[in-house]
ChimeraX commands (.cxc) that place a marker at each C-alpha (Angstrom):
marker #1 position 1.74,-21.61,-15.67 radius 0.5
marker #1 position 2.60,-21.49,-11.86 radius 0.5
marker #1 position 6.52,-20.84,-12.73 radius 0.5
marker #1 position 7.71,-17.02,-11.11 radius 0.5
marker #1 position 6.52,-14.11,-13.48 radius 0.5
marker #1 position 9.27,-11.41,-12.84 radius 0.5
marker #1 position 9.70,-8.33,-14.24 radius 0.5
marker #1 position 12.43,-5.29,-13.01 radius 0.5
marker #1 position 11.12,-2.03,-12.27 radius 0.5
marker #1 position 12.90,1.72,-11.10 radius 0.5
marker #1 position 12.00,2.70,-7.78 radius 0.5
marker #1 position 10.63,6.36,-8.04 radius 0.5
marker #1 position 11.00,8.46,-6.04 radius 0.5
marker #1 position 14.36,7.74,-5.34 radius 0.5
marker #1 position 15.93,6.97,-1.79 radius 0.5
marker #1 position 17.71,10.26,-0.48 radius 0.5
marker #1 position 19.56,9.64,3.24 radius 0.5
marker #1 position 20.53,11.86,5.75 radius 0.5
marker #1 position 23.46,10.42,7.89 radius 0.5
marker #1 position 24.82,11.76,11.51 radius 0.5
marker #1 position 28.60,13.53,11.47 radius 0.5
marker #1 position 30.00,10.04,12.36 radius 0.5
marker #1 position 29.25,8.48,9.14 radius 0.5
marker #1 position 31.23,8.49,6.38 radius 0.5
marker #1 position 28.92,10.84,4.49 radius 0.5
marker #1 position 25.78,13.24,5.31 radius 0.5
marker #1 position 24.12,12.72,2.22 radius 0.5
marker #1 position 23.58,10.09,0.27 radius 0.5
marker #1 position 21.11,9.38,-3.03 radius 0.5
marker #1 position 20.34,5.45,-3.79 radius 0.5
marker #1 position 19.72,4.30,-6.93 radius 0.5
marker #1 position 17.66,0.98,-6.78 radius 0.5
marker #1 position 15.05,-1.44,-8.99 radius 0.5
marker #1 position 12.55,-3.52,-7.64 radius 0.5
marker #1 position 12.11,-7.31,-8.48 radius 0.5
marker #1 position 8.57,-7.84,-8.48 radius 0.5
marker #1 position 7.10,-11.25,-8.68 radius 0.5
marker #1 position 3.50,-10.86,-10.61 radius 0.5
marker #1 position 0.82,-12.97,-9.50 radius 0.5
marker #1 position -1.13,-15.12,-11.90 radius 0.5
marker #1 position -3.88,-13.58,-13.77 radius 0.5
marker #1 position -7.48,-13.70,-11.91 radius 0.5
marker #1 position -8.74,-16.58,-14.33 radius 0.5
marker #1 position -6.57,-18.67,-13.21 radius 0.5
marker #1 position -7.12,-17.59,-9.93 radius 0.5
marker #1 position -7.49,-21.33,-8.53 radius 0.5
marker #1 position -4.14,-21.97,-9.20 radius 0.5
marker #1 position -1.43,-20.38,-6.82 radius 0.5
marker #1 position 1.78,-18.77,-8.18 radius 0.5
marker #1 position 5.14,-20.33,-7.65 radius 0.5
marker #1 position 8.01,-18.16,-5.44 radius 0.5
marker #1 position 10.94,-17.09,-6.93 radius 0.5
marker #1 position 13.34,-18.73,-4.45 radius 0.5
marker #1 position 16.68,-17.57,-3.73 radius 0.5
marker #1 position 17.43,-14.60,-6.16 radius 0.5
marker #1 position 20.79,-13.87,-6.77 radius 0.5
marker #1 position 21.39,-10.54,-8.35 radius 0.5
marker #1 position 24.71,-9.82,-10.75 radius 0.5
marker #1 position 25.16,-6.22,-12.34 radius 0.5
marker #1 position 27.03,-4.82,-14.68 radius 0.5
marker #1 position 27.87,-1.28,-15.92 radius 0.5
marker #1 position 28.60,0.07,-19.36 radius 0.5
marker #1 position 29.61,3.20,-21.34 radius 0.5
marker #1 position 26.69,4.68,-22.95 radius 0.5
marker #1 position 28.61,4.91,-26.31 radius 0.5
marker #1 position 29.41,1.79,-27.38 radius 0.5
marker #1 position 27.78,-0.56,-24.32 radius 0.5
marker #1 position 31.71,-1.77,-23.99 radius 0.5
marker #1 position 31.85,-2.47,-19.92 radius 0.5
marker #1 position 33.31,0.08,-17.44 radius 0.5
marker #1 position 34.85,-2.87,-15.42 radius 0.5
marker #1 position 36.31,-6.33,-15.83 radius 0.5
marker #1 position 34.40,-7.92,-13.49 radius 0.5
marker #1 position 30.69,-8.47,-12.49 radius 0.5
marker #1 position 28.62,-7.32,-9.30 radius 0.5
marker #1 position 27.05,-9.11,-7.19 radius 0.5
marker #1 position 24.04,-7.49,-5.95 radius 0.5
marker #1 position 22.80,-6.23,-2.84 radius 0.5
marker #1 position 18.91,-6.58,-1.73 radius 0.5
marker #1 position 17.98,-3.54,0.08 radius 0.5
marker #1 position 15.69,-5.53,2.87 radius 0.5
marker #1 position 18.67,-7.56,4.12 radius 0.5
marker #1 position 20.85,-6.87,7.54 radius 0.5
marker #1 position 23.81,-4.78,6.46 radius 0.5
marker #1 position 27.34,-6.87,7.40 radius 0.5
marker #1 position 28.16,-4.12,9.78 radius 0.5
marker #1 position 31.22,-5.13,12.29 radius 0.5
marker #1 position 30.84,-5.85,15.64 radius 0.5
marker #1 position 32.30,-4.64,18.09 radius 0.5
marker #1 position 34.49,-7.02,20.67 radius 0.5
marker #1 position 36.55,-6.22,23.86 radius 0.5
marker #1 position 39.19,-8.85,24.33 radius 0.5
marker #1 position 40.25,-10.52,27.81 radius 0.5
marker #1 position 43.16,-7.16,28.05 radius 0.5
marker #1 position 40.60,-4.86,27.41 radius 0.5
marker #1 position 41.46,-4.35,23.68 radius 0.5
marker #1 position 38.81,-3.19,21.46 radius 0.5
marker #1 position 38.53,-4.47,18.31 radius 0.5
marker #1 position 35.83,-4.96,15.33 radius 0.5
marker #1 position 34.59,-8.94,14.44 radius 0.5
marker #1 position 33.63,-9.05,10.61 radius 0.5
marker #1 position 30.55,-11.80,10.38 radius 0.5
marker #1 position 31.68,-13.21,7.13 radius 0.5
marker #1 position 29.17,-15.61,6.79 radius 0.5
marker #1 position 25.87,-13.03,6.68 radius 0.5
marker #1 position 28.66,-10.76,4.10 radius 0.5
marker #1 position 28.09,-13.88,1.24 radius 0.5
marker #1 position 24.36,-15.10,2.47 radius 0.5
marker #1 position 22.59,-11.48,2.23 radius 0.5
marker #1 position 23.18,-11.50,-2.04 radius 0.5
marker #1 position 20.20,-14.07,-2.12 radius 0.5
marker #1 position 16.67,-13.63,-1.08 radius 0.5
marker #1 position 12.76,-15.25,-2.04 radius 0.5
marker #1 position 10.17,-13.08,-3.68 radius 0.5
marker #1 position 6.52,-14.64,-3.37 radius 0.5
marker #1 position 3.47,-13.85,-5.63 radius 0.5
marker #1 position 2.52,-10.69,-5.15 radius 0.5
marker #1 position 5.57,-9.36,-3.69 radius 0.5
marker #1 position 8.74,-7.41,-4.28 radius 0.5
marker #1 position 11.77,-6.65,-3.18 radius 0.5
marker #1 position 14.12,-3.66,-3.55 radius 0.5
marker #1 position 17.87,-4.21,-5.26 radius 0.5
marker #1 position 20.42,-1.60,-5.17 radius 0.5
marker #1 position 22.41,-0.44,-7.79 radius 0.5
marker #1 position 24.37,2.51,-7.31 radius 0.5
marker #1 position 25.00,5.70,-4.82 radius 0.5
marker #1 position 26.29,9.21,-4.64 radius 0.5
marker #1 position 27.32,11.22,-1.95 radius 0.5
marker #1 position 27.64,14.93,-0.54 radius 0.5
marker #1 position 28.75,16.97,-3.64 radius 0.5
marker #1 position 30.71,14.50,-4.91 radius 0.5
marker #1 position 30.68,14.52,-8.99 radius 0.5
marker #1 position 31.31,10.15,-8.90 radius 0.5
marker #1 position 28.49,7.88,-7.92 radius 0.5
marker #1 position 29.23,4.46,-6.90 radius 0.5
marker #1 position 28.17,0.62,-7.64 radius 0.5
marker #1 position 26.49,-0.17,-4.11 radius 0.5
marker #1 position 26.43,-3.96,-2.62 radius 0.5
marker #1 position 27.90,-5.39,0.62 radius 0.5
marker #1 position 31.44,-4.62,-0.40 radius 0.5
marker #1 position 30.97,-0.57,0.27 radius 0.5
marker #1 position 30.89,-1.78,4.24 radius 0.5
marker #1 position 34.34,-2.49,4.28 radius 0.5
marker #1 position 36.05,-0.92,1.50 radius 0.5
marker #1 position 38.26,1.82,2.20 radius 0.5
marker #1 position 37.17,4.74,2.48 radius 0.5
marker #1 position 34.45,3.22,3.73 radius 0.5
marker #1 position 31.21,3.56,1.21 radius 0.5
marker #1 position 32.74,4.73,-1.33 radius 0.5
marker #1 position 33.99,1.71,-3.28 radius 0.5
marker #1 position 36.78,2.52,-5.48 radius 0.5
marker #1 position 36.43,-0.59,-7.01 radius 0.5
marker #1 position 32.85,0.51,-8.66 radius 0.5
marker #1 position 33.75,4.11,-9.14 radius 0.5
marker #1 position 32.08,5.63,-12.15 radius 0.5
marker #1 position 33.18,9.28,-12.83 radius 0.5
marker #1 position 30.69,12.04,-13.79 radius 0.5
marker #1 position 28.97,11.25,-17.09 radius 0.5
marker #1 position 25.92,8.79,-18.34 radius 0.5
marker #1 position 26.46,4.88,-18.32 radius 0.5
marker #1 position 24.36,1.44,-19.10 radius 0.5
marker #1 position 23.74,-1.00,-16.16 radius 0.5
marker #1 position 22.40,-4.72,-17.21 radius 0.5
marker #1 position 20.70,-6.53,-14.41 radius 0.5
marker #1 position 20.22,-9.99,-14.11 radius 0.5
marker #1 position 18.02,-11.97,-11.70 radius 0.5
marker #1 position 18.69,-15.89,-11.75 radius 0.5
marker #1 position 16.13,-17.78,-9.98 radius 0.5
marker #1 position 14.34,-20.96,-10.06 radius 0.5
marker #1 position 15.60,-22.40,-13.33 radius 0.5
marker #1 position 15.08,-18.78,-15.05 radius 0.5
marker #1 position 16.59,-15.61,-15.36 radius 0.5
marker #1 position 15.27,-11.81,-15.43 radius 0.5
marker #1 position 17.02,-9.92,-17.26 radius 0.5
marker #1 position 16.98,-5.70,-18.00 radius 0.5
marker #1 position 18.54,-3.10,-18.46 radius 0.5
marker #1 position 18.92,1.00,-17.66 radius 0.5
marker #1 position 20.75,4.28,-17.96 radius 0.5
marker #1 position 22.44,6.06,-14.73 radius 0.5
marker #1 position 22.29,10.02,-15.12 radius 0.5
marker #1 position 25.53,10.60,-13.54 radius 0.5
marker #1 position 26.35,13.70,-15.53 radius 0.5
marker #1 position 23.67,16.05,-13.11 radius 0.5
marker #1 position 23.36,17.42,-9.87 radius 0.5
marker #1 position 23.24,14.71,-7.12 radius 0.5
marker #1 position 19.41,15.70,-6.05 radius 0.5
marker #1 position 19.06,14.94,-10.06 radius 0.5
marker #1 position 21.04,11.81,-10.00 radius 0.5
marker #1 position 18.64,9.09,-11.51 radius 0.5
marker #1 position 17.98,5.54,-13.32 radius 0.5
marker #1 position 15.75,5.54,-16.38 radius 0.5
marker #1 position 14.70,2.62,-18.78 radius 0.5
marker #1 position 17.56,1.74,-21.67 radius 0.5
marker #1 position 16.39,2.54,-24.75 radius 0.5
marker #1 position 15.79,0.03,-27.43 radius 0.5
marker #1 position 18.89,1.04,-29.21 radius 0.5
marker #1 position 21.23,1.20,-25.69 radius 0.5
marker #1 position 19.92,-2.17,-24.95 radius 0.5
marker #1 position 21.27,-3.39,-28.51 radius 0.5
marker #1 position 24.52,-2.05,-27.47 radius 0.5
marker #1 position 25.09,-3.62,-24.84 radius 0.5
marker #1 position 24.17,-7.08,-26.08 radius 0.5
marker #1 position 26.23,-6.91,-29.02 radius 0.5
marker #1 position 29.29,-6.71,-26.61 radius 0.5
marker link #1:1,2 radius 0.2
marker link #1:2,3 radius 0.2
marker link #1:3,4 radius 0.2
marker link #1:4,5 radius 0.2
marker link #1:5,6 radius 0.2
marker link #1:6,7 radius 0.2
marker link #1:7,8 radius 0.2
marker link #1:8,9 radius 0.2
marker link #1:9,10 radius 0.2
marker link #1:10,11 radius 0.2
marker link #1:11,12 radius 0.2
marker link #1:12,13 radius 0.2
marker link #1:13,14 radius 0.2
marker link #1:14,15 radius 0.2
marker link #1:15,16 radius 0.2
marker link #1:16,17 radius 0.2
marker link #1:17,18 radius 0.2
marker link #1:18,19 radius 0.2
marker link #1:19,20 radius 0.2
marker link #1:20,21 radius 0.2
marker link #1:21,22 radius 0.2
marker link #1:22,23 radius 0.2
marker link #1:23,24 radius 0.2
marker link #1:24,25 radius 0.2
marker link #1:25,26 radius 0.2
marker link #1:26,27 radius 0.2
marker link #1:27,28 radius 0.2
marker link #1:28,29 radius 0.2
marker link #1:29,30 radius 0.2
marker link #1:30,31 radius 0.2
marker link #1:31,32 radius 0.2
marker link #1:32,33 radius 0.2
marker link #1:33,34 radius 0.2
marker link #1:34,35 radius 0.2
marker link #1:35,36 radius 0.2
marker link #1:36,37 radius 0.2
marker link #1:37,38 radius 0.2
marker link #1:38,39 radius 0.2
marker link #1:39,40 radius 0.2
marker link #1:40,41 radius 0.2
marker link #1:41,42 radius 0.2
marker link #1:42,43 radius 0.2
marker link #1:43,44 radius 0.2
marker link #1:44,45 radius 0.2
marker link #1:45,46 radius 0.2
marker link #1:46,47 radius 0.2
marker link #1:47,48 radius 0.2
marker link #1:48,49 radius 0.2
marker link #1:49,50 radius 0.2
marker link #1:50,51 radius 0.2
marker link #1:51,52 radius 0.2
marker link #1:52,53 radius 0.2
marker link #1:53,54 radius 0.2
marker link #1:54,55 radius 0.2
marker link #1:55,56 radius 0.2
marker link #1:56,57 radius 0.2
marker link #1:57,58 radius 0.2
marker link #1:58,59 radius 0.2
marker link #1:59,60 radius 0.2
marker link #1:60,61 radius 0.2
marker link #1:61,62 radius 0.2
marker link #1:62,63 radius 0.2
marker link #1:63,64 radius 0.2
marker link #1:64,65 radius 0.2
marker link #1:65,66 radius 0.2
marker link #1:66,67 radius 0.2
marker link #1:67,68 radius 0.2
marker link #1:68,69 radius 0.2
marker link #1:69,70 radius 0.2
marker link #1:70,71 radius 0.2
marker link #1:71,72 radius 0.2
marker link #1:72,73 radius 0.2
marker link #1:73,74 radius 0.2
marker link #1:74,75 radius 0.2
marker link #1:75,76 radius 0.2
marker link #1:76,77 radius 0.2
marker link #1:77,78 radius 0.2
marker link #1:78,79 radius 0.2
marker link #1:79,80 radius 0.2
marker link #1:80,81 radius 0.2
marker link #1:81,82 radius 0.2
marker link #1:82,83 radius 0.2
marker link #1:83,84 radius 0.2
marker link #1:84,85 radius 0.2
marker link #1:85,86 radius 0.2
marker link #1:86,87 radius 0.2
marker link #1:87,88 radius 0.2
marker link #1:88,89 radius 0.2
marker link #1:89,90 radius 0.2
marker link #1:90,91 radius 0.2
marker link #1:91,92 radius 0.2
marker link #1:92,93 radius 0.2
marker link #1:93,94 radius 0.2
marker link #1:94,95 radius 0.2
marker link #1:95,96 radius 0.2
marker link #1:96,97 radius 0.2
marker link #1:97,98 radius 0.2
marker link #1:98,99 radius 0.2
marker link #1:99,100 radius 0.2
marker link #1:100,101 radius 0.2
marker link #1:101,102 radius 0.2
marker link #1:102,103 radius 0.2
marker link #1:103,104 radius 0.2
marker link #1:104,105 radius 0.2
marker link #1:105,106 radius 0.2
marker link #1:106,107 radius 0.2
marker link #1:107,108 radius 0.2
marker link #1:108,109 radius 0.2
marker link #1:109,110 radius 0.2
marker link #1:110,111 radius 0.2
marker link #1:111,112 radius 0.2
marker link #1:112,113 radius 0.2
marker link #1:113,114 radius 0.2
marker link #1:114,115 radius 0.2
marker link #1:115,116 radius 0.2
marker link #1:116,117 radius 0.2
marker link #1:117,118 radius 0.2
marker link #1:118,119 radius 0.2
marker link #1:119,120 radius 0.2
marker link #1:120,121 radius 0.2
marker link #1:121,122 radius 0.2
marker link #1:122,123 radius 0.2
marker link #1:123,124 radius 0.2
marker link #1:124,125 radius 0.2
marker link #1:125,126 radius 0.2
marker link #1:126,127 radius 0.2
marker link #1:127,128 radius 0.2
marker link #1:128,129 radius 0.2
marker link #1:129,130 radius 0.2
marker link #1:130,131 radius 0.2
marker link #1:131,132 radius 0.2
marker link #1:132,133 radius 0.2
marker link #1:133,134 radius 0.2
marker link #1:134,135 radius 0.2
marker link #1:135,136 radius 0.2
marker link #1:136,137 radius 0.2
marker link #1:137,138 radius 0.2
marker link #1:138,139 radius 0.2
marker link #1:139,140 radius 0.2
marker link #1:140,141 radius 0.2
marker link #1:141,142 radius 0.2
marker link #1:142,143 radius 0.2
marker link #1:143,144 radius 0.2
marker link #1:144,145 radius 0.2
marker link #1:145,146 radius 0.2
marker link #1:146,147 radius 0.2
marker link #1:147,148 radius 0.2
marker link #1:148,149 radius 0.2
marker link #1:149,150 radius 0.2
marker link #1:150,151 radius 0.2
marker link #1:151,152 radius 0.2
marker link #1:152,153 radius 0.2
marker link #1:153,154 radius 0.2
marker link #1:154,155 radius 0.2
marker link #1:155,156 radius 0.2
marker link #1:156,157 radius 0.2
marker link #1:157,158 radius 0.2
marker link #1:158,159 radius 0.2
marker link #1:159,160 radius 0.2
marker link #1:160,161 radius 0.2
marker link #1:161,162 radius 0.2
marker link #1:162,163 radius 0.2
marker link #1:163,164 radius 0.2
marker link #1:164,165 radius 0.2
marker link #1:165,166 radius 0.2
marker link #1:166,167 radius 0.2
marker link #1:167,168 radius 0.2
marker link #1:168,169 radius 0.2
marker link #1:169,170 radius 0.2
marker link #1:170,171 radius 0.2
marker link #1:171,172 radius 0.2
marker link #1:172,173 radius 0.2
marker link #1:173,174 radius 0.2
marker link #1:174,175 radius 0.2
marker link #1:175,176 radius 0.2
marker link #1:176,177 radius 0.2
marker link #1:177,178 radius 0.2
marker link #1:178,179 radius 0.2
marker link #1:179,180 radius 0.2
marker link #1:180,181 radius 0.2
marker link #1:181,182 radius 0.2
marker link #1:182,183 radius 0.2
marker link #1:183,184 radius 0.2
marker link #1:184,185 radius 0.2
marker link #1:185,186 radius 0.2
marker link #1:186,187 radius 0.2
marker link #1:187,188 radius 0.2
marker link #1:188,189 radius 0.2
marker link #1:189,190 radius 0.2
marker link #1:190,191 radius 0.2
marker link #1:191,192 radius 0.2
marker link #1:192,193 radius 0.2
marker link #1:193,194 radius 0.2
marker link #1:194,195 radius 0.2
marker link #1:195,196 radius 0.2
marker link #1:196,197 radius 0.2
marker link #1:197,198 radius 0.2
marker link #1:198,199 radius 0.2
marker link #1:199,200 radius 0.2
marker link #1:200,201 radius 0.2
marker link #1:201,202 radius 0.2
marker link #1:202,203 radius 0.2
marker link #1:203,204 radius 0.2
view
């Protein structure tokens, strides 16, 4: 009864940034789903929930026609809420400058704790300026190159299946969604997989 009750949800509206000429792009749309951990029903009220205690994300992303997946491999997700692994910068004892990468808050930032009550925002993809691509988001776009735009989770302009999965505390959350990639970037958008895109993606 007191095990984490999670359930995935799309943020609406969705997060549109506005960066400074020194970034590596003005504008920006995030796509992201929250991870909300439901607290017990009231007649059970005496009893408190359980957290869900470090939640690791892993997403994948699919072609809407067949639910075959766009890449090999699996990524690992980002939680909104935690520091981005930004480089530091270091002046050495000649007066060099150079930029330290903190390696170990790059790994530790995929995991995070969700108490009753309370959720917490993962991201999933971005798109930039006028591009026509959008891009898988996580820790990795911080020091790709060029620099956000990760051509390692590219997806070109069109419509594709993303399956999230949440593993925490014994259990696992799993759900799944369509990116609208094939639209303006002000129209650029998650919505719920139907019952029929789900099927295709588990019978891959």
């Amino acid at each position: 009864m007191r095990r984490p009750r999670l359930r995935l949800s799309i943020e609406k509206p969705e997060l549109d940034n506005r960066y400074t000429l020194q970034q590596p792009a003005q504008l920006a749309r995030f796509l992201r789903v929250y991870l909300e951990n439901k607290p017990l029903p009231r007649w059970v009220g005496w009893m408190v929930g359980a957290p869900a205690l470090q939640c690791r994300a892993t997403i994948t992303f699919h072609h809407l026609n067949d639910g075959q997946k766009v890449f090999d491999k699996t990524m690992t997700g980002r939680w909104s809420g935690s520091p981005e692994p930004v480089a530091l910068p270091v002046v050495g004892p000649q007066g060099q400058q150079f930029q330290l990468i903190d390696f170990s808050r790059f790994n530790i930032e995929s995991r995070i704790d969700v108490y009753p009550g309370e959720r917490e925002l993962l991201d999933i993809a971005v798109r930039f300026d006028n591009d026509d691509e959008c891009y898988g988001w996580n820790n990795e776009a911080y020091f790709c190159q060029p620099m956000w735009r990760n051509p390692a989770w590219k997806l070109d302009k069109g419509r594709y299946l993303v399956k999230v999965i949440i593993t925490s505390s014994g259990q696992k959350c799993i759900d799944f969604f369509r990116i609208s990639n094939d639209v303006t970037r002000t129209d650029f958008r998650l919505d719920p997989a139907t019952p029929t895109e789900r099927n295709r993606v588990v019978a891959t």
